[in-house]
C-alpha positions in Angstrom: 33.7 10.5 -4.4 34.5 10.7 -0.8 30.9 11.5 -0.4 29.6 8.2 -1.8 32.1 6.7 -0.4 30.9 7.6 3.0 27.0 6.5 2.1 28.5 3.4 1.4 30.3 3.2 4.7 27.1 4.3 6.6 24.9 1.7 4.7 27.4 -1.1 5.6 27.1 0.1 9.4 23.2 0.0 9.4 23.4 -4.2 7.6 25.5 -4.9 10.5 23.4 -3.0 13.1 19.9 -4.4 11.4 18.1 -7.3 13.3 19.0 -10.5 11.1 16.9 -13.8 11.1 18.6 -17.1 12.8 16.4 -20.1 11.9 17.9 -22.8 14.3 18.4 -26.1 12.5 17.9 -29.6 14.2 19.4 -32.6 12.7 19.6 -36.5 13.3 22.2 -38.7 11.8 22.3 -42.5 12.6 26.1 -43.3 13.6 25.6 -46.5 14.7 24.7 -50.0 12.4 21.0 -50.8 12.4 21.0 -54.0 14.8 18.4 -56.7 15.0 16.2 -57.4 17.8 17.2 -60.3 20.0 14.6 -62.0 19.0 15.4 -62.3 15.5 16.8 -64.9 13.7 19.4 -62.7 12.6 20.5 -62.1 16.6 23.5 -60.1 17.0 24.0 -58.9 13.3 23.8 -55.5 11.9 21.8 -55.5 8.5 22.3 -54.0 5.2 21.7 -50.5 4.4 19.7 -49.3 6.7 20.6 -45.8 7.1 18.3 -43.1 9.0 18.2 -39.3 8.9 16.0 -36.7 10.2 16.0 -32.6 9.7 13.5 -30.1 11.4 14.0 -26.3 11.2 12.4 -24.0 14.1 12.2 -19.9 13.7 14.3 -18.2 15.5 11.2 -16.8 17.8 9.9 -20.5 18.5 13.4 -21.5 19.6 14.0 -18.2 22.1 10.4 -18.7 23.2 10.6 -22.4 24.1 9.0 -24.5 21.4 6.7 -27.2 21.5 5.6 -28.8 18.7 2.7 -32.3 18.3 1.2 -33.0 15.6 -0.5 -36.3 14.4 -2.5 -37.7 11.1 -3.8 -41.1 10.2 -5.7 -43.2 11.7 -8.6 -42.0 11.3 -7.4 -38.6 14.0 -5.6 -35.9 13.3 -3.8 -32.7 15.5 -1.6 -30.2 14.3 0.3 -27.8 16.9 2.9 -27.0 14.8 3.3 -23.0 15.5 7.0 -21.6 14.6 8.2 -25.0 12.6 9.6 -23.8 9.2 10.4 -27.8 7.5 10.5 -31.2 8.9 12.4 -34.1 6.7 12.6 -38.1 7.9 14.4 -40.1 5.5 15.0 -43.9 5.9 16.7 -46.2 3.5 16.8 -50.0 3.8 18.9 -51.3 1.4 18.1 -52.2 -1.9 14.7 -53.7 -0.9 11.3 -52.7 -2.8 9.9 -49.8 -1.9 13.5 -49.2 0.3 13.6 -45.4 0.3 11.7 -43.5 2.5 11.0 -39.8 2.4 7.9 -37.7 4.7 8.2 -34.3 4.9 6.1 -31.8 8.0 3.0 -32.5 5.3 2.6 -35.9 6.0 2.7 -35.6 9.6 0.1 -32.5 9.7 -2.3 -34.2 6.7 -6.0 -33.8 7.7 -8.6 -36.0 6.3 -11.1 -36.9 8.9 -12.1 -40.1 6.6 -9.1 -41.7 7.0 -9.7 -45.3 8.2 -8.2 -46.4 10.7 -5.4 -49.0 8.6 -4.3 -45.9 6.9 -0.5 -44.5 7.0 0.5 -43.0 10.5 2.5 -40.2 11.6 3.2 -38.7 15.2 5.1 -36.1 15.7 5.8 -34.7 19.6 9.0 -32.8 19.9 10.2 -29.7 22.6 13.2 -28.1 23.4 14.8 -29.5 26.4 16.6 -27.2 29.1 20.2 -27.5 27.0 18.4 -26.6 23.9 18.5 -29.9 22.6 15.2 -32.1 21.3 13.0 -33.8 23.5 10.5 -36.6 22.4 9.6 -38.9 19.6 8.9 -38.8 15.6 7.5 -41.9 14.0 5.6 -43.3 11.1 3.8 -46.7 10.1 3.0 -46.7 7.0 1.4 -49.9 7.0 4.2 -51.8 6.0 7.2 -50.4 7.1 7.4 -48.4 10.7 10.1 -46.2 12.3 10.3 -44.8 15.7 12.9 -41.4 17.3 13.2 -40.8 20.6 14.5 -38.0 22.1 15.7 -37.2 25.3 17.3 -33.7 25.4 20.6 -35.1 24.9 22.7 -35.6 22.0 22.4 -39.2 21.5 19.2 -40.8 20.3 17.6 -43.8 20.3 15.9 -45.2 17.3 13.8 -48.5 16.3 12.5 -49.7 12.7 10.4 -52.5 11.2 10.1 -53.8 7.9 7.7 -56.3 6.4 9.4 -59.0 4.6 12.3 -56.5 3.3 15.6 -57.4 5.0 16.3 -58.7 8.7 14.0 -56.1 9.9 11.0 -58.2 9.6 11.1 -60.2 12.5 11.1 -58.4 15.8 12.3 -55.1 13.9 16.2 -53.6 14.4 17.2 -50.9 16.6 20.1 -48.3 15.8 21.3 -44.9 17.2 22.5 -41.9 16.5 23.2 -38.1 17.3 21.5 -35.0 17.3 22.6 -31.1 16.6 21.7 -27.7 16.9 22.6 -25.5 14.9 21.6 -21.6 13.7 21.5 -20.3 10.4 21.9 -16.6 10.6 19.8 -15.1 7.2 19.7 -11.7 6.9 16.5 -9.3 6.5 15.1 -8.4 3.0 15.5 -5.2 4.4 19.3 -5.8 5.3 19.6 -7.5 2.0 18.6 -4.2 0.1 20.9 -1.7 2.2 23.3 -3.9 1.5 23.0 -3.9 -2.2 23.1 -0.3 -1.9 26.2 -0.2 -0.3 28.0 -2.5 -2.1 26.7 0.1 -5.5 28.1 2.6 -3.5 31.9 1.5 -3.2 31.6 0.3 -6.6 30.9 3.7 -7.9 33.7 5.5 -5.7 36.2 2.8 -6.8 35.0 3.8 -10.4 35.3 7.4 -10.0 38.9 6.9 -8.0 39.7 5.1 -11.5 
């Protein structure tokens, strides 16, 4: 008993010495009301619904090494330099307009199709970590009839813009809102760990059942 016991011990000790994955985890909420453009007929009015949300997730090497990340498809061009970037997720929704919920994942940004005409959907992608850790550049999309636009610049409030064609007061002159951004790390432990771990946990189990 005492023996296993004492595996068990030693297996917990080598999960908690074993190197652990820490995926680092970027996120943009919208935290202010999506505004009109002074140009708009609807001057000086926030609109309905439009809410805007971006996630991007960066290994753990990419974000000690200094990422940068561009990538671009549509338009007949496309570039993908997207090394170390684990999932990227833009979601827009305006309202209860047609066609009002928007969702483009990293695949849509990366597509490669040298055919592609030039009217076809757009995505541009161009993002690095700034000297606090913190985003720097822009994400946007047109896809022909609606057209968003994220820039960041390293700190944690971010500056966005969006266009709609004929759904809402976005249609004339487009709407700007803003938002924050974070950083967080996920800490995930090895397969490896994962195993050990399993192990050890079999191993208390077994000297609490022999104890019993």
């Amino acid at each position: 008993m005492k023996s296993a016991l004492a595996a068990s011990l030693l297996a917990l000790t080598a999960v908690l010495a074993s190197p652990a994955k820490a995926d680092v985890i970027y996120s943009f909420v919208q935290t202010s009301p999506t505004w009109t453009s002074p140009g708009s007929p609807y001057a000086s009015t926030d609109t309905i619904g439009v809410v805007t949300s971006m996630t991007l997730v960066i290994s753990d090497q990419a974000a000690q090494n200094g990422f940068s990340v561009r990538a671009s498809s549509g338009g007949g061009a496309s570039v993908a330099q997207t090394d170390g970037v684990l999932g990227l997720f833009v979601s827009v929704f305006n309202g209860p307009f047609p066609n009002g919920s928007l969702r483009y994942t990293l695949a849509d940004f990366t597509y490669e199709d040298p055919r592609q005409p030039s009217s076809s959907p757009v995505f541009r992608l161009s993002l690095a970590a700034a000297a606090g850790g913190m985003l720097n550049g822009t994400v946007a999309f047109n896809n022909t009839s609606d057209e968003a636009r994220l820039a960041f610049d390293g700190t944690s409030v971010v500056q966005g813009t969006f266009n709609s064609d004929g759904a809402g007061a976005c249609w004339y002159g487009g709407c700007t809102f803003s938002g924050v951004q974070q950083r967080l790390a996920t800490t995930v432990p090895e397969p490896a760990s994962l195993a050990v771990f399993g192990v050890a946990l079999g191993g208390l189990a077994l000297a609490r059942r022999r104890r019993a």
